[in-house]
C-alpha positions in Angstrom: 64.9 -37.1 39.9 65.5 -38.8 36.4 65.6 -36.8 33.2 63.0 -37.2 31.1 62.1 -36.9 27.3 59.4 -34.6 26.1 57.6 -35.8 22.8 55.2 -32.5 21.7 52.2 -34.5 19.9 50.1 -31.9 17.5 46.7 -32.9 16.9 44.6 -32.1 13.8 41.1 -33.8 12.9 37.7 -33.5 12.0 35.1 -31.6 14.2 32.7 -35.2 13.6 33.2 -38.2 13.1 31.4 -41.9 13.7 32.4 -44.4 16.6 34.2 -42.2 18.7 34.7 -44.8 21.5 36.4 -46.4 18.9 38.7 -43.6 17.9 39.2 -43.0 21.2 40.1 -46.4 22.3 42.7 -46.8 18.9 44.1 -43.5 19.7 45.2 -44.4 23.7 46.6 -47.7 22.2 48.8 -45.3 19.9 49.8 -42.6 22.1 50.7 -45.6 24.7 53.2 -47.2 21.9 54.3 -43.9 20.6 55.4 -43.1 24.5 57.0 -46.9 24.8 58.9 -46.2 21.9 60.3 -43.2 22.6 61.2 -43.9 25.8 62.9 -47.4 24.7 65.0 -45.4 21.7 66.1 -42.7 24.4 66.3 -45.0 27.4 64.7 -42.7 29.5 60.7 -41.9 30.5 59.0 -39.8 27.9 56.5 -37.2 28.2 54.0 -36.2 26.7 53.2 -32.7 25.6 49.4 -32.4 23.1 49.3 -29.1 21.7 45.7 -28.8 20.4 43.4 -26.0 19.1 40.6 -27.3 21.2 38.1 -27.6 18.5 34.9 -29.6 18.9 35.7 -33.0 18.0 39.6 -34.2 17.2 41.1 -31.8 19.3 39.3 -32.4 22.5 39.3 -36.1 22.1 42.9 -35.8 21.9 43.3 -34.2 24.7 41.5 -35.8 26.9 42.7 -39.3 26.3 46.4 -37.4 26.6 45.5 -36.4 29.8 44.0 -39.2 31.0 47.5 -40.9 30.9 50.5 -39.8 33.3 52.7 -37.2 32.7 51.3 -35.5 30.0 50.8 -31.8 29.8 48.5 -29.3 27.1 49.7 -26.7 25.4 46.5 -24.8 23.8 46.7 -23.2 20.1 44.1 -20.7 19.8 43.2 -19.6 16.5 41.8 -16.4 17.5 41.2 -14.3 20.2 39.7 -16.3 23.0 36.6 -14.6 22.6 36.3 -14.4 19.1 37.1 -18.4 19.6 34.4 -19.0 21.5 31.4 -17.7 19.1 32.9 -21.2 17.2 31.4 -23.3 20.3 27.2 -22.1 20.5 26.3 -25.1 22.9 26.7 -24.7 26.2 28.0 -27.6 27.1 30.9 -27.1 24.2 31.7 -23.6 25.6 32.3 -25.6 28.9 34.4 -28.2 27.6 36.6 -25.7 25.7 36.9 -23.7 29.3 37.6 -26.6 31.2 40.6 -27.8 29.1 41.7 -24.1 28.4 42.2 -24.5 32.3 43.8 -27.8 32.3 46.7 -26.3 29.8 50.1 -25.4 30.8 50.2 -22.8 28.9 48.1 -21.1 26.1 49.3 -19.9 22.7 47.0 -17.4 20.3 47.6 -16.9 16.6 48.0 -13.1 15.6 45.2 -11.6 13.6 44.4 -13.2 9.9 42.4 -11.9 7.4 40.1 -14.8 7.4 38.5 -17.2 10.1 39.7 -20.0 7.8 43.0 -18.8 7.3 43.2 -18.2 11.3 42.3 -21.9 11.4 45.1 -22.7 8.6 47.5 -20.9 11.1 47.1 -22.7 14.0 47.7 -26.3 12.5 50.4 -25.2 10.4 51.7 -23.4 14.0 50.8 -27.1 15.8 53.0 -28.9 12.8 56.0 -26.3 13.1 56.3 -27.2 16.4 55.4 -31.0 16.8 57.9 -34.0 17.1 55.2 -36.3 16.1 51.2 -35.1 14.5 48.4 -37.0 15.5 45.8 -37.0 12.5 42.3 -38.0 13.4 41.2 -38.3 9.5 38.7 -40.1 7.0 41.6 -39.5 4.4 39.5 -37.4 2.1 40.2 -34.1 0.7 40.2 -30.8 2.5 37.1 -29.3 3.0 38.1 -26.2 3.4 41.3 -23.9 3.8 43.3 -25.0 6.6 41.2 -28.4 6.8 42.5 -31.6 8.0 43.8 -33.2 4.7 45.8 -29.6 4.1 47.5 -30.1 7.4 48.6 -33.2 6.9 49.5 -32.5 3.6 52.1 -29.9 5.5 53.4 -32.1 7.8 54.5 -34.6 5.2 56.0 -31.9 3.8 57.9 -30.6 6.4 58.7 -34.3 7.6 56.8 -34.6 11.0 56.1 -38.1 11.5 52.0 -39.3 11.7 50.2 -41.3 13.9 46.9 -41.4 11.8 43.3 -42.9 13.6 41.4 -43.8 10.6 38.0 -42.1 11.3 34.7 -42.1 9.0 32.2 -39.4 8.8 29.2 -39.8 10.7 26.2 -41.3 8.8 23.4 -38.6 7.6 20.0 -39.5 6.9 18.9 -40.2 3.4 22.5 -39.8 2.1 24.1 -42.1 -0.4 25.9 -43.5 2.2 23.0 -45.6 3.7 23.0 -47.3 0.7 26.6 -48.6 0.6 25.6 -49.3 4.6 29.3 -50.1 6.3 31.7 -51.1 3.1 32.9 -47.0 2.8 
C-alpha cells in the first residue's frame, strides 16, 4: 500500500447563511483542488482530515461535503461537555445531525472547562487553527459578532500563518430589514 499525505482542514463559519447549495457546491470545488494540489506538490495521494466543532451551520456543511468525498476522515472539537453541547442544538432534527456526525468521527476531542460559553467557543477554533494545515472559513467577511466568532478566528489564523480557503457566504435575508432594500448588490 502507497503512503499517503494527510492535509488536517479546520473549519470555522457562520451558524446561517443564504444559498447553501451554493456554498456547498463552491466549497466541494475547493476541497477537490486543495486535495489535487497537495497531492501534485507531494507526489503522493492526499487525505483529508476536517476537524470541526459540529455547530449548526459551517461546521456540519463542512463535514458533510468532506465526507462525501473519499478518504477523508472527522476529527470532532467539542467546545464543551457533550452534554452541555447539546443544549446549543434544541431542534430535534439538529440534535440528530450533531449525533450522527459525532458517530461518523474518528475520533472526538473536548475543550477543558472555560469560564464562559463564548470563551469555550473561542477555544475550540483557536484549538481547530493550532492544529490545521489549511482553515476553511465559511464567512460574509464582516466583523465578529461575538468572542470567538468567525472573523476572530480568522483573524488568528492569519496570525499564526495557516493558510485559508475562504467560501464567500452572505447572511440570510430577514424580513423588513434594510437589506430588502439594497435587494442582491450587498
Amino acid at each position: 500500500m502507497s503512503a499517503s499525505r494527510i492535509i488536517r482542514v479546520g473549519v470555522t463559519g457562520h451558524r446561517s447563511f443564504a444559498c447553501a447549495q451554493d456554498v456547498a457546491e463552491r466549497l466541494g470545488l475547493g476541497l477537490d483542488n486543495l486535495r489535487r494540489l497537495a497531492s501534485d506538490e507531494a507526489g503522493v495521494p492526499t487525505r483529508l482530515e476536517v476537524l470541526s466543532a459540529l455547530a449548526e451551520g459551517a461546521d456540519r456543511l463542512v463535514a458533510e461535503v468532506a465526507l462525501s468525498q473519499p478518504d477523508t476522515t472527522l476529527v470532532a472539537v467539542l467546545p464543551l461537555a457533550r452534554e452541555d453541547y447539546l443544549d446549543d442544538f434544541p431542534a430535534a432534527e439538529s440534535r440528530r445531525e450533531f449525533e450522527d456526525l459525532l458517530a461518523a468521527s474518528r475520533a472526538v476531542e473536548t475543550m477543558p472547562p472555560a469560564a464562559t460559553r463564548e470563551a469555550a467557543y473561542e477555544q475550540a477554533g483557536r484549538w481547530i487553527v493550532e492544529h490545521s494545515d489549511t482553515l476553511v472559513a465559511l464567512w460574509d467577511r464582516d466583523p465578529a459578532r461575538g468572542q470567538g466568532g468567525t472573523a476572530e478566528i480568522v483573524t488568528y489564523a492569519l496570525e499564526r500563518g495557516v493558510p485559508i480557503l475562504w467560501v464567500r457566504t452572505t447572511r440570510p435575508r430577514q424580513e423588513g430589514s434594510w437589506r430588502e432594500y439594497l435587494g442582491d448588490r450587498e
